[in-house]
C-alpha positions as CSV (number, residue, x, y, z in Angstrom):
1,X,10.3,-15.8,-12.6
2,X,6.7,-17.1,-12.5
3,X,4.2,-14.8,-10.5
4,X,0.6,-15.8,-9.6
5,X,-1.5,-12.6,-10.2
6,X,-4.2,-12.8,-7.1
7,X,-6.7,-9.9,-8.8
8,X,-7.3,-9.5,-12.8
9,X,-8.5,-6.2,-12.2
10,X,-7.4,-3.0,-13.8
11,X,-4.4,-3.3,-11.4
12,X,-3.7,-6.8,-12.2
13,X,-3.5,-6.2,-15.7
14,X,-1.5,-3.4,-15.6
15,X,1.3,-5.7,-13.3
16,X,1.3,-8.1,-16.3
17,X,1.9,-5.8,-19.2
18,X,5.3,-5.0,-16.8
19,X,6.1,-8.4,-16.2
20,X,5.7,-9.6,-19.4
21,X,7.8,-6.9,-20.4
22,X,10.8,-7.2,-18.1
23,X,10.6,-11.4,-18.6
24,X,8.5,-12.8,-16.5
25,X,5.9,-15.4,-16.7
26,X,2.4,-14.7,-15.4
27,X,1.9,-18.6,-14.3
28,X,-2.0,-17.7,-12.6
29,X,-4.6,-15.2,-13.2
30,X,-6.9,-15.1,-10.4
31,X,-10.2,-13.3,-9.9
32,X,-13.6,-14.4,-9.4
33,X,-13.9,-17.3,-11.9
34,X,-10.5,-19.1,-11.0
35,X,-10.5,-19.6,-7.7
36,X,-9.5,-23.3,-7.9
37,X,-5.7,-21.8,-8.9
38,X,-5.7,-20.7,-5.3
39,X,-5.4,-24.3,-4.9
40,X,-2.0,-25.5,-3.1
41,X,-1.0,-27.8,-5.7
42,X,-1.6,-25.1,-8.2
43,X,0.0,-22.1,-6.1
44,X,3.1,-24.3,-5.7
45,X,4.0,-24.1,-9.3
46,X,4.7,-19.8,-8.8
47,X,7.7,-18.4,-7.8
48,X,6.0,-15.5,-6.1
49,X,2.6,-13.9,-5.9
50,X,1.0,-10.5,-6.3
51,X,-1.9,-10.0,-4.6
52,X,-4.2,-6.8,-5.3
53,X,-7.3,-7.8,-4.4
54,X,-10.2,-6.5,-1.7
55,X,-10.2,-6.8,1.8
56,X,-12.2,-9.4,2.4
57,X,-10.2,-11.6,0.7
58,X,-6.8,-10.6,0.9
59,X,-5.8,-12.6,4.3
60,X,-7.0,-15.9,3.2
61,X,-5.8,-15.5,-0.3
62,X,-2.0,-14.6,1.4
63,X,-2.2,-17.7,4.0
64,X,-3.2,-19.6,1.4
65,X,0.2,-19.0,-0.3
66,X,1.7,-19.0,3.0
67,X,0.6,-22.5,2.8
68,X,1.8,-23.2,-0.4
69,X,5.4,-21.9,0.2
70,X,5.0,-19.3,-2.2
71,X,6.3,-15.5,-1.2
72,X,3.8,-13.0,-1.1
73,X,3.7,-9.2,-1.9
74,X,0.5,-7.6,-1.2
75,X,-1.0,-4.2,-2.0
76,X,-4.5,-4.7,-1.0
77,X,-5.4,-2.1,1.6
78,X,-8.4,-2.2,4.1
79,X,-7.7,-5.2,6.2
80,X,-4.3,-4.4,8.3
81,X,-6.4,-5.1,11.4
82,X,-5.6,-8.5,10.8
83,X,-2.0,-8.0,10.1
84,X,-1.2,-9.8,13.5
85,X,-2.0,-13.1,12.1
86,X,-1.0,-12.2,9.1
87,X,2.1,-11.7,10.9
88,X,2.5,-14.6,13.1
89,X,1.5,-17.0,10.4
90,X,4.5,-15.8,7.9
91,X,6.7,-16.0,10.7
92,X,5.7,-19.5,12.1
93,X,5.8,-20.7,8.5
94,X,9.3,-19.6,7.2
95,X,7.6,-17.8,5.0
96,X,8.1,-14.5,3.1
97,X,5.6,-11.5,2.9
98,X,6.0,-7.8,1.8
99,X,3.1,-5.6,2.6
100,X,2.8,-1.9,0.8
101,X,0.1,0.9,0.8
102,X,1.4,2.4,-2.1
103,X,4.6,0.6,-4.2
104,X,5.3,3.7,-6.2
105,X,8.6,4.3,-5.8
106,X,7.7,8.4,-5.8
107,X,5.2,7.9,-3.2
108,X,7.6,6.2,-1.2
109,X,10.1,8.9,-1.1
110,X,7.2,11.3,-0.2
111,X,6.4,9.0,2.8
112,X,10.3,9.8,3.8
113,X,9.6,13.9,2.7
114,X,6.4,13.8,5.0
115,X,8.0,12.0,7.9
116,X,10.6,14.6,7.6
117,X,8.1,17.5,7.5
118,X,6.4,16.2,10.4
119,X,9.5,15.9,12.5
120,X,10.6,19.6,11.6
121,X,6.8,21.2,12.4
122,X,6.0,19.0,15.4
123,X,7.2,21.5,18.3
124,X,5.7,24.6,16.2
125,X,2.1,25.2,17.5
126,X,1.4,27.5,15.6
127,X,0.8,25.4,12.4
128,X,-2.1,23.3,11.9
129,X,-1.8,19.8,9.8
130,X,-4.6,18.5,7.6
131,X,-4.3,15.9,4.9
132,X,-6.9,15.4,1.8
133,X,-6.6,12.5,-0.4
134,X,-8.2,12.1,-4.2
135,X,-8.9,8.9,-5.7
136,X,-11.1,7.1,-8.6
137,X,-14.3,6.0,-7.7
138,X,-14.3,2.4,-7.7
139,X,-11.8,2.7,-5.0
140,X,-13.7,0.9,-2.1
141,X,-11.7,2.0,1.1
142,X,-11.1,5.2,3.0
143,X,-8.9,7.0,3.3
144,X,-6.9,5.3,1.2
145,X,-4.1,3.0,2.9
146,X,-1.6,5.9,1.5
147,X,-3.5,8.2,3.6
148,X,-3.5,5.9,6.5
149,X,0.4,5.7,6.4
150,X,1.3,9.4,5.9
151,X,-1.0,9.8,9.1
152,X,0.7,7.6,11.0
153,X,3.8,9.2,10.3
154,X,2.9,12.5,11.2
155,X,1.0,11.1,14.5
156,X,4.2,9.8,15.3
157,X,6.1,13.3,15.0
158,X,2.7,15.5,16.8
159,X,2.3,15.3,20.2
160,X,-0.9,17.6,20.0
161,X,-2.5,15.4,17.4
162,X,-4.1,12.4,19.2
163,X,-5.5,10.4,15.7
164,X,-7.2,11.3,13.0
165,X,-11.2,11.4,11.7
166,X,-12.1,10.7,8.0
167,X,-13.7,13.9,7.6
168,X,-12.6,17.4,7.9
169,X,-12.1,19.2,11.7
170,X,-11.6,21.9,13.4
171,X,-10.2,19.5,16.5
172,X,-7.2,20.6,17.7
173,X,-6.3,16.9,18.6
174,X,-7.3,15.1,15.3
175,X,-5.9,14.9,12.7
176,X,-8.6,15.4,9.6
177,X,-8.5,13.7,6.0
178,X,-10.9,14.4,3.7
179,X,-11.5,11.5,1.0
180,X,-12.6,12.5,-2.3
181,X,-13.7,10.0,-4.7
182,X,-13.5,11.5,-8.7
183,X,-12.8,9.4,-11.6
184,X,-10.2,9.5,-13.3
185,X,-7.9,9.9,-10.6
186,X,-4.9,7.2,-9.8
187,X,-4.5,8.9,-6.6
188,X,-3.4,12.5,-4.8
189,X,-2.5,13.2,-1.7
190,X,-2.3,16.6,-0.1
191,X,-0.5,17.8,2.8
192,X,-1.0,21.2,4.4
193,X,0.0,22.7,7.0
194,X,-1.3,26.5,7.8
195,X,-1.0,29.5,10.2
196,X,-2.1,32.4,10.3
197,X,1.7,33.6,8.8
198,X,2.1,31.2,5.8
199,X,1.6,27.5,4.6
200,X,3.4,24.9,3.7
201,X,1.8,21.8,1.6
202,X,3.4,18.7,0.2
203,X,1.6,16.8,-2.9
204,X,2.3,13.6,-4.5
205,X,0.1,13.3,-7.9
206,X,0.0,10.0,-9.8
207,X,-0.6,10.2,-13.2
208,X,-1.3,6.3,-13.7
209,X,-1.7,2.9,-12.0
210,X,2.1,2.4,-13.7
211,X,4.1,3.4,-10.9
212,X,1.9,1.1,-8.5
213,X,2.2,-1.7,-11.1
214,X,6.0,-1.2,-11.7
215,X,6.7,-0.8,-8.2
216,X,4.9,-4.0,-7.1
217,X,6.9,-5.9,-9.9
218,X,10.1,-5.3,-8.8
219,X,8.9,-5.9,-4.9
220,X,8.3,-8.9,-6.3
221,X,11.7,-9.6,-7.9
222,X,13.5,-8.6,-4.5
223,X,11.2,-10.4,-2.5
224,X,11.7,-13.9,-4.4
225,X,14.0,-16.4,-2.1
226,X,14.0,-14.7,0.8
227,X,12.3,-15.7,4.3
228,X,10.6,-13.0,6.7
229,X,8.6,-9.9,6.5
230,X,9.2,-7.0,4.8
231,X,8.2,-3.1,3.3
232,X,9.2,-1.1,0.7
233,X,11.8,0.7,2.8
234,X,13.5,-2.7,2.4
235,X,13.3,-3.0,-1.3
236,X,14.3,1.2,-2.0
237,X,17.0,0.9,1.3
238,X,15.5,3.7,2.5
């Protein structure tokens, strides 16, 4: 399979090591001083791409593929306000897409542990829910798109918690996340939930960008042929 790698960063390279390793071809390399092999005739040649990138450029550089016919699976967090035409674009183009916040396969299963968490505490008043995420420090957004999606999940399963505030709180209807940027850290995420009885906290710890990387490569090998849009639930069958 040939992939286009959209963002040479740390990230990029580390998705290329496992490529190359499982016997794929890395056809492209983009970051700042290649942007002509976003060109359609060049993105044409791919059989998929990867795109880790920043969120400024992350929905042109996937309509540009879109454009090109080539599938893409993106992990660049930030810009999911624009997911809508993101959306409609894949969808009027035949095209394929597969958005993730996180492609680890571990962090995935925690997203199923915290749904699950948040469905058994949410008619238990008594416990307060606050998250706290840890990441490097050339990490640009927060919280991190992780964060974003464990919140979700537990907004969707707390009928006291109204959203959530990128700080700490002492809100009874927000859900607080604190964002701590310390290098070296690939990324934690906390979960707690406390009372005045006992607590009960979830933690998924990365130890390197390998699971991201490994995870995103094999998105990218289940993604290749098909038409629509898709997540990591679809890839794991969770």
């Amino acid at each position: 399979m040939k992939i286009a790698l959209i963002g040479y960063g740390k990230m990029g390279q580390a998705i290329e090591q496992i490529a190359i390793a499982k016997g794929h071809e890395i056809s492209h390399k983009v970051d700042l001083n290649s942007q002509h092999l976003l060109d359609k005739e060049s993105l044409q040649t791919a059989d998929v791409a990867i795109e880790f990138t920043t969120p400024e450029t992350a929905v042109s550089n996937i309509l540009k593929c879109f454009d090109a016919n080539v599938p893409v699976v993106c992990g660049t967090t930030g810009w999911l306000d624009h997911m809508p035409e993101v959306t409609a674009s894949c969808l009027e183009k035949h095209q394929a897409f597969l958005y993730a916040s996180n492609f680890s396969i571990g962090v995935n299963i925690f997203f199923e542990l915290n749904k699950r968490l948040a469905e058994l505490m949410g008619p238990h008043a008594d416990y307060n829910v606050q998250m706290e995420e840890i990441h490097h420090t050339a990490k640009r957004d927060a919280p991190s798109g992780t964060a974003i999606t464990l919140a979700e999940e537990i907004l969707a399963n707390n009928a006291r918690k109204k959203g959530w505030v990128n700080e700490g709180t002492h809100a009874a209807d927000q859900l607080g996340i604190v964002s701590k940027r310390i290098d070296p850290a690939p990324g934690t995420h906390i979960i707690n939930y406390t009372s005045t009885i006992d607590d009960i906290t979830i933690i998924h710890t990365a130890h390197s960008r390998q699971g991201f990387a490994a995870g995103a490569v094999t998105a990218a090998e289940w993604l290749k042929d098909k038409k629509g849009i898709y997540t990591m639930k679809d890839v794991l069958n969770l």
